[in-house]
C-alpha positions as CSV (number, residue, x, y, z in Angstrom):
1,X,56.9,102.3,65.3
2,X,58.7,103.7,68.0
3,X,61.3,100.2,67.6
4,X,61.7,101.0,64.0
5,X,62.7,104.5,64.5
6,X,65.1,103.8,67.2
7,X,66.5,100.6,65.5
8,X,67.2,103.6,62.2
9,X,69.1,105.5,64.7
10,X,71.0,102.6,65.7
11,X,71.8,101.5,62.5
12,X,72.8,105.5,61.0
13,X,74.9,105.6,64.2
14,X,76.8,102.5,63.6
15,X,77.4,102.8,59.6
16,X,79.4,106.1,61.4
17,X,81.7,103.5,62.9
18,X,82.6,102.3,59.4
19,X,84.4,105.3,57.9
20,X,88.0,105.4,57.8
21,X,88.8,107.3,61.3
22,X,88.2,103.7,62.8
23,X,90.3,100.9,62.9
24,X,89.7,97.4,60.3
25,X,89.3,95.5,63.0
26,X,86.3,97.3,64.9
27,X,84.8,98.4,61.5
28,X,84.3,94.3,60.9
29,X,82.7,94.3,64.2
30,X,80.2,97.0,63.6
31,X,79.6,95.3,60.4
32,X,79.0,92.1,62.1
33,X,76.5,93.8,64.4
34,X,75.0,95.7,61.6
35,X,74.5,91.9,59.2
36,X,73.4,90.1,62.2
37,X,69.8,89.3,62.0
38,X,68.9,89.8,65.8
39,X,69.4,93.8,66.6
40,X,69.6,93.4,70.5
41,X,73.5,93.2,70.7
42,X,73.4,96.1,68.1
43,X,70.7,98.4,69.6
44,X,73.0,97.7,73.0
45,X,75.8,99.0,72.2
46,X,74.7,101.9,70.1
47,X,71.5,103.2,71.4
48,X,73.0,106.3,73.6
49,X,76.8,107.8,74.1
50,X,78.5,105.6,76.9
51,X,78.3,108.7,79.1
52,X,81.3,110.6,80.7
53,X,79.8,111.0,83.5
54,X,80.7,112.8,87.1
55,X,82.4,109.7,88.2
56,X,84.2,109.1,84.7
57,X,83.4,106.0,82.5
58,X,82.2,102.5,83.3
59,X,80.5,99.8,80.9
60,X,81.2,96.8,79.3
61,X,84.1,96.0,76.7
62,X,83.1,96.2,73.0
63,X,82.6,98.1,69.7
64,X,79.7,100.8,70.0
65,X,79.6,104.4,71.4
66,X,77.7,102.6,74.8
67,X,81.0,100.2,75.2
68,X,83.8,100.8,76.4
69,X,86.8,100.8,73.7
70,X,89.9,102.6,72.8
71,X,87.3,105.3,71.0
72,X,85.6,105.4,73.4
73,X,88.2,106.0,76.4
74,X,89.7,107.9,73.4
75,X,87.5,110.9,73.5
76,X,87.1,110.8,77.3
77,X,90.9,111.5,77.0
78,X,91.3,114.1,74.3
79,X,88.2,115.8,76.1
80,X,90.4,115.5,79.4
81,X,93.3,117.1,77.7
82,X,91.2,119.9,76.3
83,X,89.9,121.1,79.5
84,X,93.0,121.2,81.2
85,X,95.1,123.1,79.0
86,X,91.8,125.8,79.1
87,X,92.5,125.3,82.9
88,X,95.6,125.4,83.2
89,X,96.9,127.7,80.5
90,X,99.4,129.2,82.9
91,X,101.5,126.3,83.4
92,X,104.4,125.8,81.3
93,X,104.1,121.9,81.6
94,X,100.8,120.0,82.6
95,X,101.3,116.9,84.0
96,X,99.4,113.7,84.6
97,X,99.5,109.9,86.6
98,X,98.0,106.9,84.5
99,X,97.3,104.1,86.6
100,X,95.5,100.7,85.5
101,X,93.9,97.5,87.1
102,X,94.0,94.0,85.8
103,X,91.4,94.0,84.0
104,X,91.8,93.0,80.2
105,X,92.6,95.8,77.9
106,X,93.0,98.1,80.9
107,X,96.8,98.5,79.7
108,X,96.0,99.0,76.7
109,X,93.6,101.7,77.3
110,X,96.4,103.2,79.8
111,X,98.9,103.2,76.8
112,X,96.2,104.7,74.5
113,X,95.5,107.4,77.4
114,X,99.6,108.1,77.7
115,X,99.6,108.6,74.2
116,X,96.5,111.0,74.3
117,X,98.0,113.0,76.5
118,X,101.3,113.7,75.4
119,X,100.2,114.2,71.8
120,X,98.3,117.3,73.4
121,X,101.5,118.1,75.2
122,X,100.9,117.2,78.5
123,X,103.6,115.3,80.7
124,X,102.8,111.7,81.4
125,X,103.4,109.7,84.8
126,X,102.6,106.4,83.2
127,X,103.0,103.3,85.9
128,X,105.0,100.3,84.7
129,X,102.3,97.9,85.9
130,X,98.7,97.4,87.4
131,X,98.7,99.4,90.7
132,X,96.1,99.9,93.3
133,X,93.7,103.0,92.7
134,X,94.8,105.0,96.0
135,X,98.4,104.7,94.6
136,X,97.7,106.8,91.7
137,X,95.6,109.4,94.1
138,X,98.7,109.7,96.0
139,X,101.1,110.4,93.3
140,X,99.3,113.1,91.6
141,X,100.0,114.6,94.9
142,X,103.3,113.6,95.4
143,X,104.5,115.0,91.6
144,X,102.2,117.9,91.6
145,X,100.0,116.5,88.7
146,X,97.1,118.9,87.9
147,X,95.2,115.4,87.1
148,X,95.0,111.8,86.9
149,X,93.2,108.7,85.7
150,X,93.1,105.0,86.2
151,X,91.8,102.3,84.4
152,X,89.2,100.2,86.2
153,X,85.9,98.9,86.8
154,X,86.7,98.8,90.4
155,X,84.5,95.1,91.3
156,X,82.4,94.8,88.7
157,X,82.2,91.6,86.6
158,X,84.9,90.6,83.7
159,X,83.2,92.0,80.9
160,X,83.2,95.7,82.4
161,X,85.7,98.6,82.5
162,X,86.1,101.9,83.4
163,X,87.7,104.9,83.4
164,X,88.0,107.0,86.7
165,X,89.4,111.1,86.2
166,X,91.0,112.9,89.1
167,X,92.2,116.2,90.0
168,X,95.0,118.1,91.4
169,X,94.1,117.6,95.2
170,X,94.1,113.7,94.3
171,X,90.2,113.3,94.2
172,X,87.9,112.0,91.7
173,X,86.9,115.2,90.0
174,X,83.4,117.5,91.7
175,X,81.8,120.5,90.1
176,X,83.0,122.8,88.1
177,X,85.5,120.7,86.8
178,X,83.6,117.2,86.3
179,X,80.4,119.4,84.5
180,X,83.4,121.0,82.4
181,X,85.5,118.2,81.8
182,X,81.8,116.3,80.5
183,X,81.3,119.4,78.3
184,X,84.3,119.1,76.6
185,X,84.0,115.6,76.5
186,X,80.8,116.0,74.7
187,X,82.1,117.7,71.9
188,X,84.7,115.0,70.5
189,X,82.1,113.6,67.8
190,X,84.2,111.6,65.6
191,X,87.8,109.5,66.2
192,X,89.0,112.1,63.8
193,X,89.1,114.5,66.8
194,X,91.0,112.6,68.8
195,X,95.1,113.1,68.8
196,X,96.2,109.2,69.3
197,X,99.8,109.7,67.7
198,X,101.9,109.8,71.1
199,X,104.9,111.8,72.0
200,X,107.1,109.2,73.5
201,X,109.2,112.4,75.1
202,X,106.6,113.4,77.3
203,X,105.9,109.9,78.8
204,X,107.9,109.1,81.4
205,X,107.4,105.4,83.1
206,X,106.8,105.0,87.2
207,X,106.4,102.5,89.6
208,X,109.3,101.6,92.3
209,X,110.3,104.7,93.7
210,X,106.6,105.6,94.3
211,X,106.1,102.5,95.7
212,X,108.6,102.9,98.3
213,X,107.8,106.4,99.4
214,X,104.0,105.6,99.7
215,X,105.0,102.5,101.6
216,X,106.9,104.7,104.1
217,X,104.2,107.3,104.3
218,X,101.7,104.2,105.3
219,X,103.6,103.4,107.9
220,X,103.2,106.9,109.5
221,X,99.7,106.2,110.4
222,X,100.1,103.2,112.6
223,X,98.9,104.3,115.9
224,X,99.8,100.7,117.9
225,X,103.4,99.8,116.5
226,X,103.9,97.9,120.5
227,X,101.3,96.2,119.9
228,X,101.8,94.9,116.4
229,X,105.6,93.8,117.7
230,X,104.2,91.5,120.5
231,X,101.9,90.1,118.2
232,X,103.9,90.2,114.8
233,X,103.5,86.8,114.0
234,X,99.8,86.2,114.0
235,X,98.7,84.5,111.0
236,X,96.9,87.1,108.5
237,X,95.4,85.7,105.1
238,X,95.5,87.9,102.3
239,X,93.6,87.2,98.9
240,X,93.8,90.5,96.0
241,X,91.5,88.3,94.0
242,X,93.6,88.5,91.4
243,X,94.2,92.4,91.3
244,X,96.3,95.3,92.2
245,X,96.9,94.4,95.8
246,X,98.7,91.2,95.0
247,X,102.3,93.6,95.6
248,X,101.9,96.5,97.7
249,X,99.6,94.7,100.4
250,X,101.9,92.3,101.7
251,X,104.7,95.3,101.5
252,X,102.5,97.4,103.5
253,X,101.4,94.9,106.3
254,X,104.9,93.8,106.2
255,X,106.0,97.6,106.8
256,X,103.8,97.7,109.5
257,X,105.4,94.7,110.9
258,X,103.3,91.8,110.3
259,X,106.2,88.7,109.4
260,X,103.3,85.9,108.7
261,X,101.0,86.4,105.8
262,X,99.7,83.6,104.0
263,X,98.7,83.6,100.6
264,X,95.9,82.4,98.5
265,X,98.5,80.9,95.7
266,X,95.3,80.9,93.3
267,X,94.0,84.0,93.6
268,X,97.4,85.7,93.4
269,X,97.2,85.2,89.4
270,X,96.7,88.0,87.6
271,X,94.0,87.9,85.4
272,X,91.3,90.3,84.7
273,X,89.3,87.0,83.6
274,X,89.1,86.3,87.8
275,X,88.9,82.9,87.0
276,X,88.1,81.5,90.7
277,X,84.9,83.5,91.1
278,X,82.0,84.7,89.5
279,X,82.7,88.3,90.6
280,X,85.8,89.9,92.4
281,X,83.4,91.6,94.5
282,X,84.8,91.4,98.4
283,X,81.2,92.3,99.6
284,X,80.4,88.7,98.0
285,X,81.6,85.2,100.4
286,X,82.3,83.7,97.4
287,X,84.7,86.3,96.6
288,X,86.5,85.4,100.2
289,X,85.9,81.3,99.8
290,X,89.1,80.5,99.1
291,X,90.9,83.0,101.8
292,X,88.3,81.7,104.5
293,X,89.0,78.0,103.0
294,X,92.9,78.9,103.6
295,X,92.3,80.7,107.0
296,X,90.6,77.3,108.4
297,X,93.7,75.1,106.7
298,X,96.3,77.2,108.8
299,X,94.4,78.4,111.5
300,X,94.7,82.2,110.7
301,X,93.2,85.0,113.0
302,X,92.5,86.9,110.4
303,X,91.3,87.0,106.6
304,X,91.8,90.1,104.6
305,X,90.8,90.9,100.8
306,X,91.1,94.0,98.4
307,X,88.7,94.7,94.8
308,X,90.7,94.3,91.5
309,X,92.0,98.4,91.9
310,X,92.8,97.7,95.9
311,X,90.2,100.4,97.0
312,X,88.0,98.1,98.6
313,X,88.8,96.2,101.4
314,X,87.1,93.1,102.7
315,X,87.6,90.8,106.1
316,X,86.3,87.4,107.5
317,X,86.7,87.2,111.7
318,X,86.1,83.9,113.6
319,X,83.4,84.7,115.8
320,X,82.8,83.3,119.4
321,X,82.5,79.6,118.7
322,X,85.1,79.6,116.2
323,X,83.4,80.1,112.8
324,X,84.5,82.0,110.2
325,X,82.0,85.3,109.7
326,X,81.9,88.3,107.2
327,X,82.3,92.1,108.6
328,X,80.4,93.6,106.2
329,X,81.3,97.4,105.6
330,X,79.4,99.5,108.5
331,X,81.1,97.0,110.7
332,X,84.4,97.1,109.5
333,X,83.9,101.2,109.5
334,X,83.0,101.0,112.8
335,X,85.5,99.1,114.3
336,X,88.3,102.0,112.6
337,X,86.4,104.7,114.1
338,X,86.1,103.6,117.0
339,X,89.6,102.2,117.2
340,X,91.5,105.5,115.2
341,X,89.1,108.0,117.7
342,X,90.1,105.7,121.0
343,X,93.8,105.4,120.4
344,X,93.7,109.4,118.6
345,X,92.3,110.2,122.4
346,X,94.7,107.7,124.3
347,X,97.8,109.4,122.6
348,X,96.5,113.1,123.1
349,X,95.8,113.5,119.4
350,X,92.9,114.8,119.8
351,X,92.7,118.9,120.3
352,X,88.7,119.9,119.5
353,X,89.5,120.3,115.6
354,X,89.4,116.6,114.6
355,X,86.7,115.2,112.4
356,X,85.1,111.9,110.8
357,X,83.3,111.5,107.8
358,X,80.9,109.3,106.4
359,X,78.3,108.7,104.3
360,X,74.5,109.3,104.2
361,X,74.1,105.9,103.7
362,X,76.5,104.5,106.2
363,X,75.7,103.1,109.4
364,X,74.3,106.4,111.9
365,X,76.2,104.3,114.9
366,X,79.6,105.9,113.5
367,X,77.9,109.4,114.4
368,X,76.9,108.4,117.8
369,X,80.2,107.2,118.9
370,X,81.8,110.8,117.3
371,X,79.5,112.7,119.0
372,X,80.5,110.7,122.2
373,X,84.3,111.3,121.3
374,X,83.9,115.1,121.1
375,X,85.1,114.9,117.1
376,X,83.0,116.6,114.5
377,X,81.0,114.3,112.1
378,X,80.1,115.5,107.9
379,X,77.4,113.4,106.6
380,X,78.1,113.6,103.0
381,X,76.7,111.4,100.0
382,X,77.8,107.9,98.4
383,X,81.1,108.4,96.5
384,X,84.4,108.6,97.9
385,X,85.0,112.0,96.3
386,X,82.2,113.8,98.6
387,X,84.7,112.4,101.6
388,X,87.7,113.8,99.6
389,X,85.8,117.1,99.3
390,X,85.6,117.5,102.9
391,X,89.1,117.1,103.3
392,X,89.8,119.7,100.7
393,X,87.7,122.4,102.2
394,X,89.3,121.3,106.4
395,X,93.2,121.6,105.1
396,X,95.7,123.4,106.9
397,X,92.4,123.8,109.5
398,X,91.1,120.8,110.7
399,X,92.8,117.0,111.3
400,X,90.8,114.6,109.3
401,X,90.8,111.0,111.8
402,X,88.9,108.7,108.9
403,X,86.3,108.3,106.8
404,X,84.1,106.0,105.2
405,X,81.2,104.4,103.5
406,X,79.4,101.3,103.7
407,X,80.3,99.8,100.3
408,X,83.3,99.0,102.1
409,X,85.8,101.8,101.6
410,X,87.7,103.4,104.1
411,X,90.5,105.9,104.5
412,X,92.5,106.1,107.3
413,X,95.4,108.9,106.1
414,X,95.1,112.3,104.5
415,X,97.8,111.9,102.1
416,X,95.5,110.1,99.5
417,X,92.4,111.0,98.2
418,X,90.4,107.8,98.0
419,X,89.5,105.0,99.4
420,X,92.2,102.7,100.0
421,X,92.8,99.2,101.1
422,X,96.1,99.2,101.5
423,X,96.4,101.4,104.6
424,X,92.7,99.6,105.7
425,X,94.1,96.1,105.5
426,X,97.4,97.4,107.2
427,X,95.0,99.5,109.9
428,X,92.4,96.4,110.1
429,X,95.5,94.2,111.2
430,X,97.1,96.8,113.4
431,X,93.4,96.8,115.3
432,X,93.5,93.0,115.9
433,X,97.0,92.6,117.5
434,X,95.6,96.0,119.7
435,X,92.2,93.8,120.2
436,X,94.6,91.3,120.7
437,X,96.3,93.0,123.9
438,X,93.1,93.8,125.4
439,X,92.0,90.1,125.2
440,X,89.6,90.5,122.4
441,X,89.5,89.1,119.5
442,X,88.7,91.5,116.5
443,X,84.7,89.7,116.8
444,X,84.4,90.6,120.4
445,X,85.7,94.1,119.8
446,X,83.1,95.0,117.9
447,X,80.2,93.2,120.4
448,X,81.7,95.4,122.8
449,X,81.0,98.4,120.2
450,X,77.2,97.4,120.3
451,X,77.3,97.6,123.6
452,X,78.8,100.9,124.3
453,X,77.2,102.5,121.5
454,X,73.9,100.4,120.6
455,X,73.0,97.7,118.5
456,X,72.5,98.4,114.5
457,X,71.8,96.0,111.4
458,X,72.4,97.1,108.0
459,X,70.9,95.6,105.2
460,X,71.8,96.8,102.0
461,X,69.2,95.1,98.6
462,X,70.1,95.8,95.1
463,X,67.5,95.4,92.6
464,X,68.8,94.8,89.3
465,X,67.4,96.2,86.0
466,X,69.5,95.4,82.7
467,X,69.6,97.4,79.8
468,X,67.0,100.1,78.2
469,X,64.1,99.0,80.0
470,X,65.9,98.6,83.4
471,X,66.6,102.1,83.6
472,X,63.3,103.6,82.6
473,X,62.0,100.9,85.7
474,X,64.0,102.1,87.7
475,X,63.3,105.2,86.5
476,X,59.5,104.7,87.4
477,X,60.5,103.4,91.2
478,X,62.2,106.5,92.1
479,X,59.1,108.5,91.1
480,X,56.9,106.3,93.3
481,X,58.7,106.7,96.4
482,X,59.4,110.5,95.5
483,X,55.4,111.5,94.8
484,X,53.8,108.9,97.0
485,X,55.9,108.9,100.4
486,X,55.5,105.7,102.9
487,X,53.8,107.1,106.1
488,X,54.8,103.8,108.2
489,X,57.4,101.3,107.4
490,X,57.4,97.8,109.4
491,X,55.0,99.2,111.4
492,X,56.8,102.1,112.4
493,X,55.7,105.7,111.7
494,X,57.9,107.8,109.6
495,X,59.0,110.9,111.0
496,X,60.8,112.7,108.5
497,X,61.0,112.4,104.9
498,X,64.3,113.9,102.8
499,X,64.6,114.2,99.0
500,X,68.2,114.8,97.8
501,X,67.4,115.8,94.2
502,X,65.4,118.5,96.0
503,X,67.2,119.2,98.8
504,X,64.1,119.8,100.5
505,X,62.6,117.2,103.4
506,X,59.5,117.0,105.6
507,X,59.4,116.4,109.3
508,X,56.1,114.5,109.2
509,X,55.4,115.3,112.9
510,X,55.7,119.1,112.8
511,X,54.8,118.8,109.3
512,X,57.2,121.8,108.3
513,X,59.7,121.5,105.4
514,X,63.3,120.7,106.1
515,X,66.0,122.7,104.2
516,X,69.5,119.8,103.6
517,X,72.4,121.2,103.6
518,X,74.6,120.2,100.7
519,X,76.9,120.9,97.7
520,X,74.9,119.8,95.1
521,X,71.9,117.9,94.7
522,X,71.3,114.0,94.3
523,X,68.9,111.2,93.3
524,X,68.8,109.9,96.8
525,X,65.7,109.7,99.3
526,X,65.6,108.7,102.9
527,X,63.1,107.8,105.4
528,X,63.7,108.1,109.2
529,X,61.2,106.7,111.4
530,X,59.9,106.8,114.7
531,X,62.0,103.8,116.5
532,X,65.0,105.2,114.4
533,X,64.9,102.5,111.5
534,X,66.3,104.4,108.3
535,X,65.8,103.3,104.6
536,X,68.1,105.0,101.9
537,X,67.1,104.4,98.2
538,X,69.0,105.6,95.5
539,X,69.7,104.2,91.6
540,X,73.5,103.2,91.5
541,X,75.6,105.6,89.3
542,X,78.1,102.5,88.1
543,X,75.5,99.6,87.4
544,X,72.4,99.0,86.3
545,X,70.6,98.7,89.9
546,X,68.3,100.6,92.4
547,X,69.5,99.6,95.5
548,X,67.8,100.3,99.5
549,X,70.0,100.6,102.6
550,X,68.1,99.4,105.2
551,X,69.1,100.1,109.1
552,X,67.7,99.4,112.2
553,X,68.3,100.2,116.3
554,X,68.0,98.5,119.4
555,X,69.6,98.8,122.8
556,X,71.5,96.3,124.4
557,X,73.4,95.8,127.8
558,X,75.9,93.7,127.2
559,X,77.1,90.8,124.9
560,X,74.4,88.4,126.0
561,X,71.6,90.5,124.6
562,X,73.2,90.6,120.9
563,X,71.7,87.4,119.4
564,X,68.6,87.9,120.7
565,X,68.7,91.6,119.0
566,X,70.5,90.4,116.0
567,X,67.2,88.2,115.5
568,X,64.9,91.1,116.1
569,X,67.1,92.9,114.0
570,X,67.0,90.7,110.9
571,X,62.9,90.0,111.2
572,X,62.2,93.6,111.3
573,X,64.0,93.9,108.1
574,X,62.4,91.6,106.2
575,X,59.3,93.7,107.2
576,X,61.0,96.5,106.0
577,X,61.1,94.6,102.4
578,X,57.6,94.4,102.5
579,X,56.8,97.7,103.4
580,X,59.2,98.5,100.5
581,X,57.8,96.2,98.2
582,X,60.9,94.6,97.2
């Protein structure tokens, strides 16, 4: 019964599609869905509102109100607009960046977007071409633009997109304004609310000059420019599997002054079909096959790799017998805070008002070697814009070093709100030529971390759950492990227990309630235990996963003792899988 009554909604919802605010060619799709015998594809893309939610909108490409489409991105738009004329109804002109990714129909959408915008008056920044997320972050700073959006589904598969909205400061959007942008969003019901008929006066096209002047700003950061000139000509692979890096990467590692990077001809296509992997994910070694493959052809030093919008960045390091390994992202965020802290120190940077930040889900080894340091540490949780926020509220008072999170993001200047692998893949080959003075080789710097500052594995598991169904499961898991807390996990007692969504947390050996200190609250929970092993579980916001960050400790005293702890390492966290269940 309950089938029937959702497949009546379904189908009431879609015959809504068929009216004449919508376009012949998706009211023949709807149609087709609506004649086609099996409901799945149907039900799918029309059972719920693709939501607007606090990090914008991502799903996959198609007709329905749960797809992404130009009705779709279309009220998410006109929504936009409304807000920030309530907002900003003091301004004589409002103005706005549009960025986009390679991903099909992302100019398209951008175009559609421009003319939103300007038919609701507001000035458009419209860039002539795909450009790397923390591109647009910087402009909207740099042409004082009350907001911005881009176009992308960031590393997600082919069939997705998405739709990220920023705000004055650069950042993706935080409370008030992402509840009130929603809220607005909410209330465009029909494509009749939506103003698509541009004005062509109030879009103004971008791309070169920016590119230069955030190029130059880049180079400001470099801390080792000696170091980088006596070892210019080390052979660096790059791969933007096929995205927004394939331009402004090589400019930027060029600016530094880095004269031998070697492409992966392949993967510099543009194409938002990615047609050499299975998923432009740099997390993923088949992502980094090809660069790795190339790296081992030209004997390279170094592979680097950026997501289709160039926020994420990726690297493969021979290791001490000469293969090729992944840094995964807590190492790669260690080895820049450690590196960015050590030189900050070195050139007497550092004045007792510098600070790191990370994430509650990133490795805890970054806050040891802080604390070390003497720089102030936030913990603050998943998503870049919680990082950005910190910055906001330290300007003009503190000096932001870096920050970062383990899904392999990282920010090394203050200039730009998000994370950005341009200036990482710059930075990341800056702190091999410096490695590369010392004698190390970027693998060996980080051994040497380990030792300094102990020994820690990170494991992160997703656990995927497609569709209607997926979500109430994983649904159901987050109540488990909120109303029937693990006392032990691989054998090791838990000490403390923290619920984000509550923002309450028990110490389990004074057994008192812990108060957390944070902006909002969040559907994350954490267990630290007694030989200071931490598990992290929280539903992803962008896909349809639950995912566990697993982390364990050990000590070591020097690079002998690391593959004997690396074992350890890895056995305890299979145990932690089965305390876990997963």
């Amino acid at each position: 019964m309950e089938n029937d009554n959702l497949l009546e909604k379904v189908r009431s919802k879609a015959q809504g599609w068929l009216t004449e605010s919508y376009d012949a060619e998706t009211r023949a799709q709807v149609q087709a869905l609506l004649d086609n015998e099996d409901p799945t594809e149907l039900i799918e893309s029309f059972y719920k509102d693709l939501e607007f939610g606090t990090g914008g909108l991502r799903g996959i490409m198609g007709v329905g109100s749960n797809r992404m489409n130009i009705y779709t991105v279309g009220a998410a738009t006109q929504g936009l607009s409304n807000y920030l004329k309530k907002e900003f109804a003091d301004l004589d002109q409002i103005k706005v960046v549009i960025g986009h990714d390679c991903r099909n129909n992302s100019r398209k959408f951008a175009e559609i977007s421009a003319d939103i915008f300007s038919a609701n008056g507001i000035k458009v920044y419209l860039f002539e071409s795909l450009r790397p997320t923390p591109e647009m972050s910087y402009a909207i700073r740099k042409l004082g633009c009350q907001s911005g959006i881009i176009l992308t589904a960031s590393h997600n598969p082919k069939e997705y997109n998405g739709y990220k909205a920023y705000w004055n400061d650069g950042a993706q959007m935080i409370a008030p304004h992402d509840k009130n942008t929603i809220a607005e969003v909410n209330k465009i019901r029909n494509a009749s609310d939506i103003k698509f008929k541009g004005n062509k006066e109030l879009i103004e096209i971008i791309g070169h000059e920016i590119d230069a002047q955030y190029i130059k700003d880049l180079t400001g950061i470099s801390l080792s420019p000696e170091a980088i000139s006596r070892h210019r000509d080390m052979k660096i692979v790059y791969t933007p599997i096929h995205g927004t890096g394939v331009k402004l990467v090589p400019m930027a590692l060029e600016a530094f002054g880095f004269t031998n990077i070697i492409h992966v001809p392949e993967q510099d296509v543009v194409s938002g079909d990615f047609p050499t992997v299975v998923s432009p994910n740099p997390e993923e070694p088949a992502a980094l096959a090809l660069a790795v493959k190339k790296a081992k052809e030209t004997d390279a030093e170094l592979v680097l790799a950026s997501d289709p919008d160039a926020d994420r960045v990726g690297s493969a390091v021979k290791n001490n017998e000469g293969e090729w390994v992944l840094l995964n992202g807590n190492q790669t965020a260690l080895i820049f805070v450690y590196y960015l802290i050590r030189r900050w120190k070195e050139l007497g940077k550092i004045n007792g008002k510098e600070y790191v930040v990370k994430t509650i889900v990133t490795t805890e080894t970054i806050k040891t070697i802080a604390e070390r340091n003497g720089v102030e540490m936030y913990d603050v949780y998943t998503g870049f814009k919680w990082i950005a926020n910190v910055m906001r509220e330290n300007e003009g008072k503190k000096n932001y070093i870096g920050g970062g999170e383990e899904s392999y993001g990282f920010l090394c200047e203050d200039f730009v709100r998000d994370k950005d692998a341009v200036s990482a893949c710059a930075m990341l080959a800056e702190i091999a030529a410096w490695a590369k003075d010392q004698g190390l080789t970027l693998y060996q710097l980080l051994q040497n971390i380990y030792v300094e500052y102990g020994f820690s594995k990170e494991k992160g598991i997703s656990v995927v759950k497609k569709g209607k169904s997926g979500a109430e499961e994983i649904e159901a898991m987050m109540k488990q492990f909120r109303e029937n807390p693990l006392t032990e996990i691989a054998g090791s007692k838990v000490v403390s227990f923290l619920d984000y969504a509550t923002l309450k947390g028990k110490d389990c050996l004074l057994n008192e309630t812990i108060t957390l200190d944070m902006p909002t609250t969040s559907n994350v929970l954490q267990y630290f235990t007694e030989d200071n092993t931490k598990v992290s579980i929280r539903p992803s916001g962008t896909e349809p996963k639950i995912k566990f960050y697993c982390e364990v400790h050990s000590t070591v005293k020097s690079v002998d003792e690391l593959p004997a702890a690396e074992k350890a390492a890895q056995e305890k966290i299979e145990r932690i899988k089965e305390s876990l269940g997963i």
